[in-house]
MMTF fields as JSON, N, C-alpha, C and O atoms, coordinates in Angstrom:
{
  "mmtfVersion": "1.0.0",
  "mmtfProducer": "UNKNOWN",
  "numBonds": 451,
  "numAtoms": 452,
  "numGroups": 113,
  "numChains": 1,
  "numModels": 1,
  "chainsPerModel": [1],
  "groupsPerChain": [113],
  "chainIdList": ["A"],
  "bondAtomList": [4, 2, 8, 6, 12, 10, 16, 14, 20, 18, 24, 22, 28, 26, 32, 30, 36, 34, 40, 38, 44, 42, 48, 46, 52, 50, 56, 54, 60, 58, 64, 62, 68, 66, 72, 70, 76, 74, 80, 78, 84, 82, 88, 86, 92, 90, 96, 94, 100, 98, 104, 102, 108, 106, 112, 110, 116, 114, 120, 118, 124, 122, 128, 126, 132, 130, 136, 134, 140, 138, 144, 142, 148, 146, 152, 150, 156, 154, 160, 158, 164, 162, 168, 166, 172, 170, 176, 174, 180, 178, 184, 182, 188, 186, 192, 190, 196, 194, 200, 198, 204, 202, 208, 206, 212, 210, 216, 214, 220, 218, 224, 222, 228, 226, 232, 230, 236, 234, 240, 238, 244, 242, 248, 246, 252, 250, 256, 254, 260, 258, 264, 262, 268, 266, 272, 270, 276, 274, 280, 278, 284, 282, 288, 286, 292, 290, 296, 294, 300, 298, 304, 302, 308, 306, 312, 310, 316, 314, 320, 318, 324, 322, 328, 326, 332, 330, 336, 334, 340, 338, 344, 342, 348, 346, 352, 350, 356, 354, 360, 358, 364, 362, 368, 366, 372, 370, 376, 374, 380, 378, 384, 382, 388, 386, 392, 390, 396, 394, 400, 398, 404, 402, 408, 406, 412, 410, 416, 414, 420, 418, 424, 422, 428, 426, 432, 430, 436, 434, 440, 438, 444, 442, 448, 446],
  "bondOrderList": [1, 1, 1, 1, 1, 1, 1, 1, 1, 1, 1, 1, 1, 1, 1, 1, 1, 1, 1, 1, 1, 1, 1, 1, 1, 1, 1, 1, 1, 1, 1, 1, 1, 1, 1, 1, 1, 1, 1, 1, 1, 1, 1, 1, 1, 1, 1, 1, 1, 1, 1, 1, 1, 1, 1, 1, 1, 1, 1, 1, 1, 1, 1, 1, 1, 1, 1, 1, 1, 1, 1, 1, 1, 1, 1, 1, 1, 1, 1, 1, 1, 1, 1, 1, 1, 1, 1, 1, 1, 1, 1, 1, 1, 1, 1, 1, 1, 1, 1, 1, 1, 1, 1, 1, 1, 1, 1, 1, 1, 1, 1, 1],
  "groupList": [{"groupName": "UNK", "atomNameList": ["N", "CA", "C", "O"], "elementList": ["N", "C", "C", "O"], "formalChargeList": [0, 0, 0, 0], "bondAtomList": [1, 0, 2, 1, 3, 2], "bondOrderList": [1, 1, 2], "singleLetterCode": "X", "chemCompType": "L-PEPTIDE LINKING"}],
  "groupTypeList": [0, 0, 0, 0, 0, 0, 0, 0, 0, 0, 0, 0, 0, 0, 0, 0, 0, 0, 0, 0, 0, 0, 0, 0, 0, 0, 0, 0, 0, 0, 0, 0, 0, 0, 0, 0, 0, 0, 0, 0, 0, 0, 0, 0, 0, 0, 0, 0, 0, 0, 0, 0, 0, 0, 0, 0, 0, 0, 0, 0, 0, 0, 0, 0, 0, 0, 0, 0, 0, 0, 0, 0, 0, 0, 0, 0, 0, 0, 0, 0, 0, 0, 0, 0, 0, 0, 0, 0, 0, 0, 0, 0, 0, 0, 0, 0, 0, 0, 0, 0, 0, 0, 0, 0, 0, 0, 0, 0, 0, 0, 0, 0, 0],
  "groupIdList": [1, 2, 3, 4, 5, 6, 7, 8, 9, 10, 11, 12, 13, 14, 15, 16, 17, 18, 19, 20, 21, 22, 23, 24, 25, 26, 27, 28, 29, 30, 31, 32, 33, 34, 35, 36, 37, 38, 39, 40, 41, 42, 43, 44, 45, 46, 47, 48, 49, 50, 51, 52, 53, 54, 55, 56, 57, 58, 59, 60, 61, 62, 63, 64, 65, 66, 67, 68, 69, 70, 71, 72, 73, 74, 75, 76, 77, 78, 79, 80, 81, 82, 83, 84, 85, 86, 87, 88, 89, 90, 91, 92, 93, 94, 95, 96, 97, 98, 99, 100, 101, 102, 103, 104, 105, 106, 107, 108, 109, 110, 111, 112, 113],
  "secStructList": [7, 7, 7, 6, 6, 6, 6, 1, 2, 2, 2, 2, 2, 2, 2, 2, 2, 6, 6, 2, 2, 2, 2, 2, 6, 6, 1, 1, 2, 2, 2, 2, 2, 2, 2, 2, 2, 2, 2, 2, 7, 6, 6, 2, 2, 2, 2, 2, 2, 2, 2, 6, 1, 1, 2, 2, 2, 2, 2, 2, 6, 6, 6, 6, 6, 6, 2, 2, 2, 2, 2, 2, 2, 2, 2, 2, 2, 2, 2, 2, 2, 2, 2, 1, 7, 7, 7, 2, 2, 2, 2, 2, 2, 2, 2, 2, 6, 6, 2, 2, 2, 2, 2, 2, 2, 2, 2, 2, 2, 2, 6, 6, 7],
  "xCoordList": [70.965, 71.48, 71.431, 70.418, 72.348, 72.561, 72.172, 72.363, 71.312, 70.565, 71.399, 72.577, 70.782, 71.702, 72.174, 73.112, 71.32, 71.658, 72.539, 72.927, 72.951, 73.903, 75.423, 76.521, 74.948, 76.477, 77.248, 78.37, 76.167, 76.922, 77.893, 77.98, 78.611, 79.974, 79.465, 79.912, 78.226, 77.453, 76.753, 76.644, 76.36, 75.619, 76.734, 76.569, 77.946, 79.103, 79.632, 80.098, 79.373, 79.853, 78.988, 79.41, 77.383, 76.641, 76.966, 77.34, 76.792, 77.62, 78.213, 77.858, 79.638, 80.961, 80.408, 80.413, 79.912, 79.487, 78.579, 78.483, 77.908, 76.866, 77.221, 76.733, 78.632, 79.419, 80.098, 80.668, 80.793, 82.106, 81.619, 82.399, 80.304, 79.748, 78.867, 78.588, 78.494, 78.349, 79.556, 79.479, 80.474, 81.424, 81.86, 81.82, 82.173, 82.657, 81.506, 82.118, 80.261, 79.238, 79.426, 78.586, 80.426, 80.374, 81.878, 82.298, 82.579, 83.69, 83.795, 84.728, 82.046, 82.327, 82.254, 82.852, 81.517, 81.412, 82.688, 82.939, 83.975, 85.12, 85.918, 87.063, 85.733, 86.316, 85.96, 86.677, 84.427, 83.935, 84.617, 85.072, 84.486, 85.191, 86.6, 86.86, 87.399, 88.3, 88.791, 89.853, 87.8, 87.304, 87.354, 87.875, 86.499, 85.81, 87.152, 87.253, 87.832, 88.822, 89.88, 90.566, 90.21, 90.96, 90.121, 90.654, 89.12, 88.901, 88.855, 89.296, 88.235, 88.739, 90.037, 90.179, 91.036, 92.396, 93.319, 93.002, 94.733, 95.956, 96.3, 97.129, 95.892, 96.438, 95.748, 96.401, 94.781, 93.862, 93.84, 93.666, 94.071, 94.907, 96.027, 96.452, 96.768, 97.776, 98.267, 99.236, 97.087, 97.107, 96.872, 97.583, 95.843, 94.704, 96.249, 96.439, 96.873, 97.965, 98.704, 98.713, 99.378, 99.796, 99.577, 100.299, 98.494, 98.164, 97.585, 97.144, 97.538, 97.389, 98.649, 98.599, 100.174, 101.285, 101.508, 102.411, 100.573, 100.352, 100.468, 99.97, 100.877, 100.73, 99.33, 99.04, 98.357, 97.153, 96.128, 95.219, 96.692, 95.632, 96.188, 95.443, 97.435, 97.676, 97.552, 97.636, 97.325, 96.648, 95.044, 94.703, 94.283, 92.828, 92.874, 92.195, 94.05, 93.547, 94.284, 94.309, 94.857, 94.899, 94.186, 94.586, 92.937, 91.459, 90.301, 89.532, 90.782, 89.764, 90.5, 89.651, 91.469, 91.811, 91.45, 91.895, 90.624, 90.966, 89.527, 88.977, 88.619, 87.278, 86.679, 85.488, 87.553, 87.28, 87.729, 87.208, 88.563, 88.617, 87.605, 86.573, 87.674, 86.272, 85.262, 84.993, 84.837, 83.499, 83.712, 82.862, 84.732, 84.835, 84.469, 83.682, 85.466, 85.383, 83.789, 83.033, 83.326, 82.021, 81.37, 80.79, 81.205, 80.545, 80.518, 79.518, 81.732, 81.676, 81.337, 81.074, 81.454, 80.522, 78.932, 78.144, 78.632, 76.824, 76.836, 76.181, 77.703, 77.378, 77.755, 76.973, 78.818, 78.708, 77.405, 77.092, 76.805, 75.631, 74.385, 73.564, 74.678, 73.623, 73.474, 72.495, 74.778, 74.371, 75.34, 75.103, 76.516, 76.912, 76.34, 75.185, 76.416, 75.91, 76.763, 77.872, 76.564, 76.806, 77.95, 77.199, 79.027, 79.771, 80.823, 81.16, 81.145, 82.658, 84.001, 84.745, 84.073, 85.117, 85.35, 86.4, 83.876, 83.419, 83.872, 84.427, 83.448, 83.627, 85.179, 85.438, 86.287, 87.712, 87.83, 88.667, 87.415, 87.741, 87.206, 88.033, 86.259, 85.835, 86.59, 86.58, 87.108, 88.28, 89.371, 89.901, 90.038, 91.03, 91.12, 92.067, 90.535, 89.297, 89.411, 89.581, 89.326, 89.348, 90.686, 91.264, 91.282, 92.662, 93.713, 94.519, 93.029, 93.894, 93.33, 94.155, 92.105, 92.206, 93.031, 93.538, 93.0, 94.16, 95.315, 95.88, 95.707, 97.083, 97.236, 97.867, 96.445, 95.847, 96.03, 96.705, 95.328, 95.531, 96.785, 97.617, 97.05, 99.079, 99.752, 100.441, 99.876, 100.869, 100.41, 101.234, 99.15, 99.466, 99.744, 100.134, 99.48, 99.973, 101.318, 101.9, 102.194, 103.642, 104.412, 105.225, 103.815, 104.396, 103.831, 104.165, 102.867, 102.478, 103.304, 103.833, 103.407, 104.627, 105.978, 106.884],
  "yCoordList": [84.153, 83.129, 83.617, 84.005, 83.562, 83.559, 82.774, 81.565, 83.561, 82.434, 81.748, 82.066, 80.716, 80.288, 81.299, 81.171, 81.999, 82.958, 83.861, 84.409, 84.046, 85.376, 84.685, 85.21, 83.113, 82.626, 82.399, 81.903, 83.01, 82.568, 83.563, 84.51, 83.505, 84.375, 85.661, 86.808, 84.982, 85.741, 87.146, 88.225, 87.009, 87.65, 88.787, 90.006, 88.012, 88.71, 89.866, 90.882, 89.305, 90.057, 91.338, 92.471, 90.823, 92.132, 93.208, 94.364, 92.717, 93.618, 94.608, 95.776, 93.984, 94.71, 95.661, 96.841, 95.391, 96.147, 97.323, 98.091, 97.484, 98.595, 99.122, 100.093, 98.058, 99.664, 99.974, 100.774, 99.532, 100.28, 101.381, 102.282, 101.353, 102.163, 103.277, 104.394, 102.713, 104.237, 104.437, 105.658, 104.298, 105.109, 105.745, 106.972, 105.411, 105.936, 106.902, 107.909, 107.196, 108.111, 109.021, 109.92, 109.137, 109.888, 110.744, 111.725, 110.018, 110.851, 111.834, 112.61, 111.676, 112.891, 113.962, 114.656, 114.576, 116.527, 116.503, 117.692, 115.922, 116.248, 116.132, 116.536, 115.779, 115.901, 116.967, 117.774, 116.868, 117.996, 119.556, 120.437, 119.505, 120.798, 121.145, 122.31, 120.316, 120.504, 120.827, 121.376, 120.373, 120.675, 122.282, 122.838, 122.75, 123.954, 125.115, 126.275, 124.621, 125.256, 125.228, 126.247, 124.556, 124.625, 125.599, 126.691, 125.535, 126.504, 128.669, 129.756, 128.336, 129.484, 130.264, 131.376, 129.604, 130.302, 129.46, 128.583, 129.48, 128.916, 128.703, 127.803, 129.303, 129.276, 128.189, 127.367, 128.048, 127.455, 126.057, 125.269, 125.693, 124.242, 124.311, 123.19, 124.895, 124.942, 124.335, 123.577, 124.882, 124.398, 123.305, 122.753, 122.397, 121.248, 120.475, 119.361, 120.653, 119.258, 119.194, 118.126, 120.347, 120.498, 119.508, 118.865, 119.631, 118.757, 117.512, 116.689, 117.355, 115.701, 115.083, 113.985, 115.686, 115.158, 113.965, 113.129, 114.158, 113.754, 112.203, 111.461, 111.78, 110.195, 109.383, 108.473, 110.172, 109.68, 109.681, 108.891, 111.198, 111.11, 110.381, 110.049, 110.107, 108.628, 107.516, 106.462, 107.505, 106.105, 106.248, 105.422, 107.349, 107.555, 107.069, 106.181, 108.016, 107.611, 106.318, 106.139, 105.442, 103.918, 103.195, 102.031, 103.42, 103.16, 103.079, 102.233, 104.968, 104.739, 104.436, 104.845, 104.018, 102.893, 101.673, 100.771, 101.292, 99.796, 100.011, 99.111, 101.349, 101.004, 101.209, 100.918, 101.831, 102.014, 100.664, 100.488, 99.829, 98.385, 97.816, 97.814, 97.278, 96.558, 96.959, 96.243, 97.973, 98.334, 98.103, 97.402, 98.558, 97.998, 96.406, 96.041, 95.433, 94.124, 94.073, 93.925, 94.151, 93.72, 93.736, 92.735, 95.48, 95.601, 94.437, 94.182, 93.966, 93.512, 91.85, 91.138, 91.558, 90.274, 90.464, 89.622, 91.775, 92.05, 91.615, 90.631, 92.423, 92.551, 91.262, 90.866, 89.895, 89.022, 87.848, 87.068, 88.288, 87.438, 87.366, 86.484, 88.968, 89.258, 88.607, 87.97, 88.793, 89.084, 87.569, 87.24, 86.74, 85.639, 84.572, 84.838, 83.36, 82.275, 81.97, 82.475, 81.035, 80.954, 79.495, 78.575, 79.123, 78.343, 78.503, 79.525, 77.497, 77.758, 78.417, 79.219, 77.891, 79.054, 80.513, 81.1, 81.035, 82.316, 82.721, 83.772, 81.476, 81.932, 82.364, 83.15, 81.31, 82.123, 82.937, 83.648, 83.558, 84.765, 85.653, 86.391, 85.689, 86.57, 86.712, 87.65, 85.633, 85.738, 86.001, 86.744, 85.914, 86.265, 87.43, 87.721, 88.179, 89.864, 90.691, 91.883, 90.117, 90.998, 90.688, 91.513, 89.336, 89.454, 90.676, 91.241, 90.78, 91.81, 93.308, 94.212, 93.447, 94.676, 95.207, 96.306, 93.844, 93.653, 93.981, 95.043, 93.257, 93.894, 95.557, 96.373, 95.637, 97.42, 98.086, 99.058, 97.806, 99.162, 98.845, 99.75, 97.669, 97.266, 98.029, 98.692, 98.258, 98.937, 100.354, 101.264, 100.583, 102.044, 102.66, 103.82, 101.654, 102.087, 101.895, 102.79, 100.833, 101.332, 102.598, 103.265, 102.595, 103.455, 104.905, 105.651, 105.399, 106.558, 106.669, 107.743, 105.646, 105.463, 106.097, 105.907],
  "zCoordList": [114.028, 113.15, 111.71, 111.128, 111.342, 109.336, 108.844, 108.973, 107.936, 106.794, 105.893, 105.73, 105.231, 104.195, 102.554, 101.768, 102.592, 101.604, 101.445, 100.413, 102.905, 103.166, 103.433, 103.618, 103.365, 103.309, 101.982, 101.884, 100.615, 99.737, 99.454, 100.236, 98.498, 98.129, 97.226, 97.194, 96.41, 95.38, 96.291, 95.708, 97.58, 98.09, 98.656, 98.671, 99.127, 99.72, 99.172, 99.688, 97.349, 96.413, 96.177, 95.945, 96.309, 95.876, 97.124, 96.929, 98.19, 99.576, 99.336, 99.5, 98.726, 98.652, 97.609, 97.962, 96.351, 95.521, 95.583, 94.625, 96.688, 97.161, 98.248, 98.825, 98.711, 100.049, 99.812, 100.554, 98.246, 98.0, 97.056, 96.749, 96.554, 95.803, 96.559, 96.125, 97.791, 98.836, 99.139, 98.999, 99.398, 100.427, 98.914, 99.004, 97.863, 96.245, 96.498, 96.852, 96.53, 96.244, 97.593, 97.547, 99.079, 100.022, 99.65, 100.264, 98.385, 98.443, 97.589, 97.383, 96.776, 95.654, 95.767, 94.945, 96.797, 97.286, 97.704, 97.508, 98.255, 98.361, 97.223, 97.421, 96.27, 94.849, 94.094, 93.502, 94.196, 93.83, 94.288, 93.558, 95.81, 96.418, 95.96, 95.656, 95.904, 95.66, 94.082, 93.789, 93.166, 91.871, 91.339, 90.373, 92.537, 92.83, 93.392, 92.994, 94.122, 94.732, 93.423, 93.51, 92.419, 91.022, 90.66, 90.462, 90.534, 89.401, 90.589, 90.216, 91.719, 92.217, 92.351, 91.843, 93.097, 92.606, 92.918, 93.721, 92.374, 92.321, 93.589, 93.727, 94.69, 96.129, 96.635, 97.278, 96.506, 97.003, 96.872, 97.802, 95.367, 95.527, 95.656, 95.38, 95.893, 96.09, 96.858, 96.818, 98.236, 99.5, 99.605, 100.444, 98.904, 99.355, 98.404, 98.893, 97.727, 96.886, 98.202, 98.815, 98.724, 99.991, 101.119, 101.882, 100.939, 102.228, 101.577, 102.38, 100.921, 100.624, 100.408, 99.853, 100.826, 100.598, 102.316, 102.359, 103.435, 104.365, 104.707, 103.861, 105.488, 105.257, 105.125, 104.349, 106.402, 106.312, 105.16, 104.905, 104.32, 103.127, 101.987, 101.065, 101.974, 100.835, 101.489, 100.858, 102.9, 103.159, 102.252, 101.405, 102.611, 102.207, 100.803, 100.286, 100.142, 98.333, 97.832, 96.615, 98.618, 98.275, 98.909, 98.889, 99.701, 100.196, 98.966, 98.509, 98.635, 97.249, 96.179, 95.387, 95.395, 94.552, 94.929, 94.219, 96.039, 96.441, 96.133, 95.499, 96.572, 96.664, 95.326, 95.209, 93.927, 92.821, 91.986, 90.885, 92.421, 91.972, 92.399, 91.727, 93.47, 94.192, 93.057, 92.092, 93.263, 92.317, 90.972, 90.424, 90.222, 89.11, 88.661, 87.788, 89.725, 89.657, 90.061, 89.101, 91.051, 91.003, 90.203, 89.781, 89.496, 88.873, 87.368, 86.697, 87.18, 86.166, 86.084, 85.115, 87.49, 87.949, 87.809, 87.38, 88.272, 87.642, 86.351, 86.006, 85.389, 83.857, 83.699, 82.834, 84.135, 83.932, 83.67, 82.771, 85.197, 85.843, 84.701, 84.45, 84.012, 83.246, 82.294, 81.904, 81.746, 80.167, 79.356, 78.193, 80.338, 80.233, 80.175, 80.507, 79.93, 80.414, 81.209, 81.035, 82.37, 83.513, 83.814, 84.137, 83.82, 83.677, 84.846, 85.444, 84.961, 86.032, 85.507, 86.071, 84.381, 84.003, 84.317, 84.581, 84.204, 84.313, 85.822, 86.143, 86.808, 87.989, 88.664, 89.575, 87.624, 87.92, 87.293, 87.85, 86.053, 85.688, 86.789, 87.325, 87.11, 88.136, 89.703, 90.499, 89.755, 90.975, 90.394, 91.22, 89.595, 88.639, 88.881, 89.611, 88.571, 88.688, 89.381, 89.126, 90.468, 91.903, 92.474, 93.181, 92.145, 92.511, 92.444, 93.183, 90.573, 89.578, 90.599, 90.732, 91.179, 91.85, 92.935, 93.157, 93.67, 95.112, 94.529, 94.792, 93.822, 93.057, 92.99, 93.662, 91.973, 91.547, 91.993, 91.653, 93.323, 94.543, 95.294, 95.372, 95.87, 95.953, 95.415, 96.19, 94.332, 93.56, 93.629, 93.542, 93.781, 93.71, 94.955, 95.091, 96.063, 97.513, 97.538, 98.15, 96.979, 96.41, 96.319, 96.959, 95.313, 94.669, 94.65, 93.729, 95.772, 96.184, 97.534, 97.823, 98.299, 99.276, 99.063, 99.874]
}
Protein backbone atom coordinates (compact mmCIF):
# COMPACT_ATOMS: atom_id res chain seq x y z
CA UNK A 1 0.00 0.00 0.00
CA UNK A 2 1.14 3.74 -0.79
CA UNK A 3 1.56 6.03 1.72
CA UNK A 4 0.02 9.23 1.74
CA UNK A 5 3.18 11.05 1.02
CA UNK A 6 4.12 9.44 -2.11
CA UNK A 7 0.75 10.47 -3.45
CA UNK A 8 1.60 13.97 -3.49
CA UNK A 9 2.66 15.67 -6.83
CA UNK A 10 5.54 17.46 -4.76
CA UNK A 11 7.07 14.07 -4.06
CA UNK A 12 6.36 12.96 -7.83
CA UNK A 13 8.29 15.93 -8.71
CA UNK A 14 11.38 15.31 -6.49
CA UNK A 15 11.29 11.63 -8.31
CA UNK A 16 11.41 12.91 -11.71
CA UNK A 17 14.12 15.26 -10.60
CA UNK A 18 16.71 12.60 -9.27
CA UNK A 19 15.95 10.10 -12.31
CA UNK A 20 16.20 12.44 -14.81
CA UNK A 21 19.33 13.61 -13.15
CA UNK A 22 20.76 9.96 -12.94
CA UNK A 23 20.03 8.85 -16.25
CA UNK A 24 21.59 12.87 -17.30
CA UNK A 25 24.69 11.68 -14.98
CA UNK A 26 24.78 7.89 -17.06
CA UNK A 27 24.99 9.82 -20.33
CA UNK A 28 28.09 11.71 -19.58
CA UNK A 29 31.17 9.12 -20.27
CA UNK A 30 29.35 8.90 -23.68
CA UNK A 31 29.67 12.56 -24.31
CA UNK A 32 32.65 12.55 -22.82
CA UNK A 33 33.97 9.68 -25.29
CA UNK A 34 32.88 11.08 -27.96
CA UNK A 35 34.48 14.45 -26.74
CA UNK A 36 37.64 12.46 -26.70
CA UNK A 37 37.22 10.94 -30.15
CA UNK A 38 37.03 15.04 -31.52
CA UNK A 39 39.88 15.73 -30.18
CA UNK A 40 41.77 12.31 -31.44
CA UNK A 41 41.15 12.47 -35.15
CA UNK A 42 38.80 13.78 -37.87
CA UNK A 43 37.84 10.17 -38.82
CA UNK A 44 36.82 9.26 -35.85
CA UNK A 45 34.03 11.63 -35.44
CA UNK A 46 33.52 11.50 -38.41
CA UNK A 47 32.26 8.25 -37.91
CA UNK A 48 30.30 8.66 -34.49
CA UNK A 49 28.14 12.13 -36.50
CA UNK A 50 27.72 9.25 -38.96
CA UNK A 51 26.06 7.21 -37.01
CA UNK A 52 24.06 9.31 -34.98
CA UNK A 53 22.26 10.23 -38.36
CA UNK A 54 20.21 6.80 -37.33
CA UNK A 55 16.64 6.87 -36.42
CA UNK A 56 17.08 5.28 -33.03
CA UNK A 57 19.81 7.67 -31.87
CA UNK A 58 17.57 10.84 -32.58
CA UNK A 59 14.98 9.03 -30.91
CA UNK A 60 17.85 8.83 -27.85
CA UNK A 61 18.79 12.65 -28.16
CA UNK A 62 15.05 13.85 -27.99
CA UNK A 63 14.97 11.52 -24.73
CA UNK A 64 17.82 13.61 -23.48
CA UNK A 65 16.27 17.02 -24.40
CA UNK A 66 13.23 15.79 -22.63
CA UNK A 67 15.49 14.56 -19.72
CA UNK A 68 17.52 17.98 -19.73
CA UNK A 69 14.08 19.91 -19.50
CA UNK A 70 12.58 17.77 -16.87
CA UNK A 71 15.66 18.58 -14.81
CA UNK A 72 15.85 21.97 -15.60
CA UNK A 73 12.04 22.48 -14.68
CA UNK A 74 12.42 20.63 -11.57
CA UNK A 75 15.23 21.92 -10.72
CA UNK A 76 13.77 25.21 -10.70
CA UNK A 77 10.74 24.06 -8.59
CA UNK A 78 13.67 23.20 -5.83
CA UNK A 79 15.04 26.79 -6.16
CA UNK A 80 11.42 27.82 -6.05
CA UNK A 81 10.48 25.77 -2.80
CA UNK A 82 13.54 27.40 -1.40
CA UNK A 83 14.04 30.52 -1.72
CA UNK A 84 10.08 31.78 -2.76
CA UNK A 85 7.36 32.21 -0.58
CA UNK A 86 4.97 29.75 -1.20
CA UNK A 87 1.58 30.81 -2.95
CA UNK A 88 -0.61 29.28 -5.62
CA UNK A 89 0.32 31.39 -8.17
CA UNK A 90 3.72 29.98 -7.88
CA UNK A 91 2.22 26.62 -8.28
CA UNK A 92 1.03 27.45 -12.11
CA UNK A 93 4.04 28.95 -12.92
CA UNK A 94 5.58 25.81 -12.09
CA UNK A 95 3.18 23.80 -14.30
CA UNK A 96 3.41 26.44 -16.80
CA UNK A 97 7.19 25.19 -16.58
CA UNK A 98 7.25 21.88 -17.36
CA UNK A 99 4.57 22.32 -19.89
CA UNK A 100 7.12 24.80 -21.63
CA UNK A 101 9.58 21.62 -21.39
CA UNK A 102 7.05 19.15 -23.11
CA UNK A 103 6.88 21.62 -25.69
CA UNK A 104 10.90 21.98 -25.75
CA UNK A 105 11.68 18.65 -26.41
CA UNK A 106 8.37 18.46 -29.09
CA UNK A 107 9.97 20.70 -31.14
CA UNK A 108 13.17 19.54 -31.04
CA UNK A 109 11.92 16.01 -31.89
CA UNK A 110 10.33 17.97 -34.88
CA UNK A 111 12.49 19.27 -36.21
CA UNK A 112 15.47 16.71 -35.76
CA UNK A 113 12.85 14.46 -37.63
Amino acid sequence: MMRASRNHPGWWAALGHRLSGLALALFLPVHFLVLGLALDSDAALDSVIAWTDQPLVKIAEWGLVMLLTLHLGFGLRVLALEFLPWRDPLKTLISLGAGASLVAGLLFWIVAL
